[in-house]
C-alpha positions in Angstrom: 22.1 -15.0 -1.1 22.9 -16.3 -4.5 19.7 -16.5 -7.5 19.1 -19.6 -7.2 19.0 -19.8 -3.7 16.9 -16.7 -2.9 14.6 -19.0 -6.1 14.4 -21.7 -4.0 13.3 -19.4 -0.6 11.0 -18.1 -3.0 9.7 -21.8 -3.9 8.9 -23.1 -0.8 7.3 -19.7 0.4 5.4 -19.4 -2.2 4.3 -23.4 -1.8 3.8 -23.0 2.0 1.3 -19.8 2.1 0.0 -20.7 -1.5 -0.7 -23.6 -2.6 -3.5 -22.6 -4.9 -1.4 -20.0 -6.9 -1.2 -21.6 -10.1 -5.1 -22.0 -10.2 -5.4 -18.8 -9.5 -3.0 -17.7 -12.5 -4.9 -20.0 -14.5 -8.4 -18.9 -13.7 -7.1 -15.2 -15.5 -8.4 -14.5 -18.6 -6.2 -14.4 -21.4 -6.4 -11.8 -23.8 -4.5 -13.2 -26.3 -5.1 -15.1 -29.5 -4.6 -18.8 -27.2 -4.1 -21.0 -31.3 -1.3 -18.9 -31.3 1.0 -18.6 -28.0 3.8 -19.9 -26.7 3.9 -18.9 -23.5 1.2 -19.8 -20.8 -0.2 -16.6 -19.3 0.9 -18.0 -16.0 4.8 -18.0 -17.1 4.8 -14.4 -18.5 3.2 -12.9 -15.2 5.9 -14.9 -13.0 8.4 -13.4 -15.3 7.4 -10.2 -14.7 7.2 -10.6 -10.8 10.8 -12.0 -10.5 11.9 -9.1 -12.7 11.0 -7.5 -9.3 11.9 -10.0 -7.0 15.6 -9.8 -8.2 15.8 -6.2 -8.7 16.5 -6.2 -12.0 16.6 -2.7 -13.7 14.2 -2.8 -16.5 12.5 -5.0 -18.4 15.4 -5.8 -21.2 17.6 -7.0 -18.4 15.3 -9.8 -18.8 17.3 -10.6 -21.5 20.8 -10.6 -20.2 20.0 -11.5 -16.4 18.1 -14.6 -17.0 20.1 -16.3 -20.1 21.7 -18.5 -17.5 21.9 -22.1 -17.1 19.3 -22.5 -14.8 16.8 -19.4 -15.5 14.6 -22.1 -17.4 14.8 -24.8 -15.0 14.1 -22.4 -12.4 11.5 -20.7 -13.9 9.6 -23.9 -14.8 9.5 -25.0 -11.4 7.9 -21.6 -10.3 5.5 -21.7 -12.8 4.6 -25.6 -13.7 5.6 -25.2 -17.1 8.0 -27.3 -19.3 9.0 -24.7 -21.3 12.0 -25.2 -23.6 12.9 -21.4 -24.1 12.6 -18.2 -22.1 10.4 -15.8 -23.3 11.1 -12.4 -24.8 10.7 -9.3 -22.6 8.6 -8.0 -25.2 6.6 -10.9 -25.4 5.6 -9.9 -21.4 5.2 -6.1 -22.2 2.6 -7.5 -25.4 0.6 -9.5 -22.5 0.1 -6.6 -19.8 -0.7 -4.1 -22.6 -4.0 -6.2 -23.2 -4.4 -7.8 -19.6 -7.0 -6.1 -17.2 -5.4 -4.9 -14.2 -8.9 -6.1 -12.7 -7.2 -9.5 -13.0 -4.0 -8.6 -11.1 -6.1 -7.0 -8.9 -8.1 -9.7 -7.9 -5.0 -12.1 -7.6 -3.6 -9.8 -5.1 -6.9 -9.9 -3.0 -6.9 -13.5 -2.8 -3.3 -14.1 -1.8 -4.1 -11.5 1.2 -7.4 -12.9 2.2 -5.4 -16.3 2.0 -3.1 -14.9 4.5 -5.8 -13.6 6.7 -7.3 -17.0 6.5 -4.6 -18.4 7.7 -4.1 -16.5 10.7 -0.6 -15.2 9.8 -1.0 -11.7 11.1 -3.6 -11.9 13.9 -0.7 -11.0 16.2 -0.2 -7.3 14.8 -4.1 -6.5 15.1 -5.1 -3.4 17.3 -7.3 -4.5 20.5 -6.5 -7.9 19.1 -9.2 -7.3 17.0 -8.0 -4.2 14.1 -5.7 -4.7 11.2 -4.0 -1.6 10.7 -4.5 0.1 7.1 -2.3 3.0 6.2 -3.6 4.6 2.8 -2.2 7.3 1.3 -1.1 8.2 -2.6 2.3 8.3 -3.6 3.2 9.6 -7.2 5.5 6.8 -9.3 6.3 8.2 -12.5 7.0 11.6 -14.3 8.4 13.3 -16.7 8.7 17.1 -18.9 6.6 14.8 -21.6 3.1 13.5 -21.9 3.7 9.7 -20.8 0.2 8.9 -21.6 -3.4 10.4 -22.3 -4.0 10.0 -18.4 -1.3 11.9 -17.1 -1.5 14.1 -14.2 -0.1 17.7 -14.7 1.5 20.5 -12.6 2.6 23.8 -14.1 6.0 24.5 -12.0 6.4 27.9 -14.1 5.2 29.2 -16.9 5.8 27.2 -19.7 7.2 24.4 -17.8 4.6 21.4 -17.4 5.4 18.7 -15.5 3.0 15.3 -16.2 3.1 12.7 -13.6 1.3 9.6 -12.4 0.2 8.4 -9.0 -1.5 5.9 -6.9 -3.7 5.8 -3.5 -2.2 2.5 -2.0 -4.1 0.8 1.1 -1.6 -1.2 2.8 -2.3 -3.6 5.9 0.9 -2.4 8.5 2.5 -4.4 11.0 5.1 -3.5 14.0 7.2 -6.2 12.7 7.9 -4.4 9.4 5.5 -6.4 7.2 3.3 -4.1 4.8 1.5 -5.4 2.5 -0.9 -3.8 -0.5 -4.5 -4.8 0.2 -5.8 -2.6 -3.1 -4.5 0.1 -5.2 -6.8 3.4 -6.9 -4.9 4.9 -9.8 -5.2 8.8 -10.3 -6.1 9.5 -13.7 -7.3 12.1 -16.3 -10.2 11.3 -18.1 -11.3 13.1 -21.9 -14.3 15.4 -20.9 -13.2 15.8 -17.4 -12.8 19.5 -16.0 -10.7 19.1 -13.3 -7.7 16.6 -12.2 -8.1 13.7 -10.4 -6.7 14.3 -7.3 -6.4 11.9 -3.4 -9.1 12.6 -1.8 -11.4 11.8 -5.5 -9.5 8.6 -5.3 -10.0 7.6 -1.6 -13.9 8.1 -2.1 -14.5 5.7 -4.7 -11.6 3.3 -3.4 -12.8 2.7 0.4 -16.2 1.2 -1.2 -14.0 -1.3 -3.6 -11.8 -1.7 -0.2 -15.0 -3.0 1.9 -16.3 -5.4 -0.9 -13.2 -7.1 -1.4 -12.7 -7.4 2.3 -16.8 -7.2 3.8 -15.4 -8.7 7.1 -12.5 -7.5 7.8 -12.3 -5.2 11.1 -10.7 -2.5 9.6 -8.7 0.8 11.2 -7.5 3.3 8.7 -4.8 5.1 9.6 -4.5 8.1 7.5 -2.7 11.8 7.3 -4.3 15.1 7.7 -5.8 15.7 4.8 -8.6 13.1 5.2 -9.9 14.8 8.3 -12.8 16.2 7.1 -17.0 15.7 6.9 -16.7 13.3 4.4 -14.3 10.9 5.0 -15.9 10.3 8.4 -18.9 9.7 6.9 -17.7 7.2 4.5 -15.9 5.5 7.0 -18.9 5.4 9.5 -21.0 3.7 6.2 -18.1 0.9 5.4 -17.9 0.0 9.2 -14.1 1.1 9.3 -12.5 2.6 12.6 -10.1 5.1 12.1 -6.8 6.9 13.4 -6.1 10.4 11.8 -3.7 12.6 12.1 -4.8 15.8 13.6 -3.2 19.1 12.5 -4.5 22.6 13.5 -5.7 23.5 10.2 -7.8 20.5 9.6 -10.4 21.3 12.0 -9.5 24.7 13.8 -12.0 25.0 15.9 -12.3 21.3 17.1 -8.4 22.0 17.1 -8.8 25.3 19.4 -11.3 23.0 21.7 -8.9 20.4 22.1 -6.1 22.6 23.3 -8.6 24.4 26.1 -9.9 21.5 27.3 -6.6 19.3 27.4 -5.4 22.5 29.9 -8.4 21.7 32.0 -8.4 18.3 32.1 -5.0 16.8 34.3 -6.9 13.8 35.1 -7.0 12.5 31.3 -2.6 12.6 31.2 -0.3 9.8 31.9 3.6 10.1 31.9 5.5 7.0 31.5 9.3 6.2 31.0 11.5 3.4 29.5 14.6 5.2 31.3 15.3 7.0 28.3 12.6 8.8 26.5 10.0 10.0 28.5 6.1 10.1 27.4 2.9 12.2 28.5 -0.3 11.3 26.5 -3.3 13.5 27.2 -7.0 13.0 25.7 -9.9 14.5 25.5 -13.1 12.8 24.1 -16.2 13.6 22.5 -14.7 16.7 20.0 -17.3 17.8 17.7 -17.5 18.3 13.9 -20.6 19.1 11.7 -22.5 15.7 12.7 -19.4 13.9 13.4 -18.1 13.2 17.0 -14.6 12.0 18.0 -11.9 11.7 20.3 -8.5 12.9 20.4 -5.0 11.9 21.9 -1.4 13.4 22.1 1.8 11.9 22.6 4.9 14.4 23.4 8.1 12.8 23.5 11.4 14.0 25.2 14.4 11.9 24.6 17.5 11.8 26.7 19.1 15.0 25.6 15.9 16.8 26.4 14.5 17.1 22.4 10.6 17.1 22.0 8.5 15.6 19.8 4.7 15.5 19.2 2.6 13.6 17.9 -1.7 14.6 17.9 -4.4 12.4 16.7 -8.3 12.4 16.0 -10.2 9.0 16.3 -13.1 7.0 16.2 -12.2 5.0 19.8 -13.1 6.6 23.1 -9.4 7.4 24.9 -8.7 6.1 28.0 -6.2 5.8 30.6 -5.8 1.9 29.3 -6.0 2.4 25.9 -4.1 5.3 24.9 -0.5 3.9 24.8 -2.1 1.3 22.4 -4.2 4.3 20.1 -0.4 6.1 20.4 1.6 3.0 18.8 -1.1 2.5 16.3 -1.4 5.7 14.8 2.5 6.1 14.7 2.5 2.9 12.6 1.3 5.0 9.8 4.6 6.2 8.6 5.4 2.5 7.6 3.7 3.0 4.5 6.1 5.9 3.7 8.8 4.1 4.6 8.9 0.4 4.4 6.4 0.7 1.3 6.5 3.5 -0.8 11.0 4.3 0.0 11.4 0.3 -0.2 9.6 0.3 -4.0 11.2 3.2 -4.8 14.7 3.1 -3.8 15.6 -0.2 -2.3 15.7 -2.1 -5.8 12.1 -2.5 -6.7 12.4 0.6 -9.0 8.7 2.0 -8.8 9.1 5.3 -10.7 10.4 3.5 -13.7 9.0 3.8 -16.7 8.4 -0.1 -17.5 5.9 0.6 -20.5 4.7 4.1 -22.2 1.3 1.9 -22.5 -1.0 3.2 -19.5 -2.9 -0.5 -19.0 0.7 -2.0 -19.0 1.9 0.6 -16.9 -1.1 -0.3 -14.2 0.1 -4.2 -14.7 3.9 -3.5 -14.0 2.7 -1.1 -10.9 0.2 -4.3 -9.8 3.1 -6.7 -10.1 5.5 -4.5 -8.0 3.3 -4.9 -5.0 2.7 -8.7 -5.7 6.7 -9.3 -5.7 7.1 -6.7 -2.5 4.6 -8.9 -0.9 6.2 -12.0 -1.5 9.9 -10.8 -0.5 8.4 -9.5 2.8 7.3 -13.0 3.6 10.2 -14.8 2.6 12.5 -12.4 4.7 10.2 -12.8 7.4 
């Protein structure tokens, strides 16, 4: 697909699911001086998200990519502008260094709720009732020097420091492929703070800010290992979310140790099925318990035609039964997606997400935000 015609895909996509886009750029507030500008805030942030959109490789192929005939025309259509020259890429990189994320932020949430409204996704809900949200962190830039005064750090031997940033993503997953970010919670160093920020700091003050920009949303979080514990139940239980975890033997040992006893004694809670190929036996066993917290678990081991098993083990917040645990099994495998059609896509399929777009943290946060903002609108337009 040539530019201009993936431009106009993007055009009418972005027309059909929103209409209300440019109000919504609009409504942003501009930190800049508005007697002197050239640019509309609204032209510089569509810049920046076809920078990602066309995979471009950094922001000064802005310069050299877009000086074509019909970058402008293009660009004027996108943004309702009649703008006579194409901005600088340092004009953008001036913007996001004084722009609150909170702004991008917010943008994203309405574009998602606009989809929900809509009904575009009911089809992929769990129980035709549970949108699927995979959240997990994923680190997106690093280097042997300080990149700002926020950097994470690992020592990897003595006197060799590694600083790095990284980002818990919550992203709604879908067994066609479609995942989109619902919110992100950057990991960050703070002056006066004794130890690192680390995933688990990040998830417990992101699922609040999850439930209030979504407060109806029947949510099931999908997450790894590492959140099964005390108190990440508990903050699920208080933000109404359902939940699919991935159960490892050292997360809960003893629940663990339970589960494999009473799976042994328990041959009426196992179903084997068969697409003539890979064969399937889920087992179950329900009411596990942990500190206050009680839960269910399943299993799913696979053997494939030439006789190769795999497992797969889950803790959850829905009772297992014979009906249901096929369904539980192809939720809670839909968590990889976030590994792979989000996190690999950004990185290595053109989006470029461990780039260093600006050595400016709040413009670092802004180029992140609009990476997930152009992923989001690719995945509609190639679905």
């Amino acid at each position: 697909m040539s530019g201009g015609e993936l431009l106009e895909v993007l055009h009418r996509t972005v027309r059909h699911f929103f209409r209300n886009l440019r109000q919504w750029l609009d409504a942003l507030p501009d930190p800049r001086d508005v007697s002197r500008i050239t640019y509309p805030l609204r032209s510089l942030l569509w810049v920046g998200t076809l920078m990602f959109v066309f995979h471009l490789s950094g922001r000064r192929r802005l310069s050299h990519d877009f000086n074509s005939e019909g970058a402008l025309p293009n660009l004027n259509a996108l943004a309702e502008t009649d703008l006579r020259t194409l901005p600088h890429p340092d004009t953008l990189a001036y913007l996001l260094e004084r722009l609150s994320p909170d702004g991008l932020d917010r943008l994203r949430t309405r574009m998602v709720r606009t989809l929900l409204r809509k009904r575009c996704l009911e089809r992929f809900r769990l129980f035709e009732r549970y949108y699927l949200v995979a959240i997990d962190a994923t680190g997106y830039l690093s280097s042997r020097k300080p990149h700002c005064d926020r950097c994470l750090r690992e020592t990897l031997s003595p006197g060799v420091t590694l600083y790095y940033h990284a980002a818990l993503e919550a992203k709604l997953v879908c067994a066609n492929g479609l995942v989109l970010s619902l919110g992100t919670e950057f990991l960050q160093n703070t002056e006066g703070q004794d130890k690192q920020d680390c995933e688990l700091k990040a998830f417990y003050r992101f699922l609040p800010r999850l439930r209030a920009a979504f407060p109806q949303l029947p949510i099931c979080l999908l997450l790894d290992g590492l959140y099964l514990n005390q108190h990440v139940l508990s903050l699920a239980n208080q933000h109404r979310c359902q939940w699919i975890i991935t159960f490892k033997e050292g997360s809960l040992p003893d629940a663990y140790s339970e589960f494999q006893a009473l799976r042994t004694l328990s041959p009426h809670q196992q179903i084997e099925t068969t697409d003539g190929i890979v064969r399937c036996r889920h087992s179950w066993v329900n009411n596990l318990v942990h500190a206050q917290h009680r839960f269910h678990a399943l299993e799913c081991q696979e053997t494939d035609a030439d006789g190769k098993p795999t497992r797969f083990l889950w803790a959850t917040s829905f009772l297992v039964t014979a009906a249901n645990v096929k369904t539980l099994s192809q939720g809670g495998r839909l968590r990889w997606k976030i590994e792979n059609e989000g996190f690999n896509t950004q990185k290595n399929g053109g989006y470029r997400l461990e780039h260093a777009y600006s050595n400016n943290w709040q413009a670092a946060q802004n180029f992140y935000l609009l990476t997930q903002l152009a992923h989001l609108m690719h995945q509609l337009m190639a679905k």
